[in-house]
C-alpha angles and dihedrals in degrees: 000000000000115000107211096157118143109253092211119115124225121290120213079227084063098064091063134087105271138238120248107231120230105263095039121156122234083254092063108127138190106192132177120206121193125169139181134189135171107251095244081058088240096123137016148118143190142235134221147183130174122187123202102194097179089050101043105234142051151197130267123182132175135173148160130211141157147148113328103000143096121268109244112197126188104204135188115157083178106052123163113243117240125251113265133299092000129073111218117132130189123181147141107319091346132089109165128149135197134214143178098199092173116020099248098346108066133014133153145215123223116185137170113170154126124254143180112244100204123174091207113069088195088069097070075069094057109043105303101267131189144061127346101241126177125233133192131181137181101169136160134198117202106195115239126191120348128328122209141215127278124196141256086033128325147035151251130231133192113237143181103237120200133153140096135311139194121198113162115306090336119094125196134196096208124203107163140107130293142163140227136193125178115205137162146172134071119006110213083064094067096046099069116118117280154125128239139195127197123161143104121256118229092261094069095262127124120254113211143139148109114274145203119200112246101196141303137269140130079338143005112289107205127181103219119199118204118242100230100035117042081186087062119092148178127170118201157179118234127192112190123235087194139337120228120194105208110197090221105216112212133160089268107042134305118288118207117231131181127219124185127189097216142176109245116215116187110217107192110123090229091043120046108170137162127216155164136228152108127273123219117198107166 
């Protein structure tokens, strides 16, 4: 599997809103991924916002899902973008508010919304169907360990989550796991065809990697390469805590994209690890 991610560490720059440069295409993005997870894999959630500068509005999506319990999405493909260089957004049903308090060590998540809370994933597909449901989140990722570098721009970092969320009439004080990842340029060059993995093992190490599915049994078997090191591999079972299908906006159409927050099981006979984390195909 080719390993064409940039070497480059992190840069405090990166964290920012970024400039559009001056021949940008109307698909030019700036998108910000942050996701969060309990560390037995039985609840989480992410949150994301994408910015089209050249068109003047972008996309925010939020959810949170788990073992035995519906899925609840917050959804605007049109959202207005924020005035610069901050990134706080009203509009109609959605407050939500990004900072980045410490450049790669410490940003936070505010969110008031309404949501749809569906017990079917296929119907994000059709219409987004079910029950209005209020969420709420006031959530912050501290960076630990190294992050690496993403392409076309940008980066992920692994991260402890904790704060506070609001789903429905149920309130959590969350201390778990999650993930971010900061990218931005053109968008077609992120809609080609591929699978993901960011998480963190049981024993306090990141999880991360792209991945190929072997073949298929009682789960999923994955091969994960890790991101700094081709010559590094795990292979891996996966048993999925709840599929989400994302319609993907993007300048051309929407592309649909999955994400699954999954249990990670490594299967090498000399390594048997656990982990948590959420799986992209797109």
């Amino acid at each position: 599997m080719p390993n064409d991610l940039p070497d480059q560490a992190p840069r405090a720059v990166d964290d920012r809103r970024q400039p559009v440069p001056a021949f940008a295409s109307s698909g030019w993005v700036d998108v910000f991924e942050l996701d969060f997870f309990a560390r037995d894999g039985s609840f989480g959630g992410f949150v994301t916002m994408g910015l089209y500068p050249q068109s003047k509005r972008g996309w925010f999506w939020a959810t949170v899902v788990g073992d035995d319990r519906p899925l609840v999405i917050v959804v605007d493909d049109e959202l207005p973008l924020p005035k610069e260089p901050n990134l706080e957004v009203r509009s109609s049903g959605i407050w939500t508010d990004f900072i980045p308090q410490v450049e790669l060590e410490h940003f936070t998540v505010g969110l008031e919304a309404f949501g749809v809370g569906i017990d079917d994933p296929d119907e994000v597909f059709n219409g987004l169907r079910g029950d209005r449901t209020p969420v709420g989140f006031d959530l912050e990722w501290e960076t630990e360990g190294d992050g690496w570098g993403l392409l076309p721009s940008g980066f992920e970092l692994p991260c402890r989550a904790h704060g506070e969320i609001l789903v429905g009439h149920e309130e959590f004080d969350f201390d778990g796991l999650g993930v971010r990842r900061r990218w931005w340029g053109d968008d077609a060059r992120r809609s080609e065809p591929g699978i993901w993995l960011s998480g963190w093992w049981d024993d306090g190490a990141p999880l991360g990697g792209r991945c190929e599915m072997l073949h298929r049994r009682s789960a999923e078997v994955i091969e994960m390469t890790h991101p700094h090191d081709v010559a590094q591999t795990v292979v891996a079972s996966i048993r999925s805590v709840a599929p989400l299908p994302i319609i993907r906006p993007t300048q051309e159409s929407p592309g649909q994209r999955w994400r699954m927050l999954c249990r990670v099981e490594a299967i090498e006979a000399d390594e048997r690890r656990q982990g948590v984390g959420w799986l992209d195909l797109q």
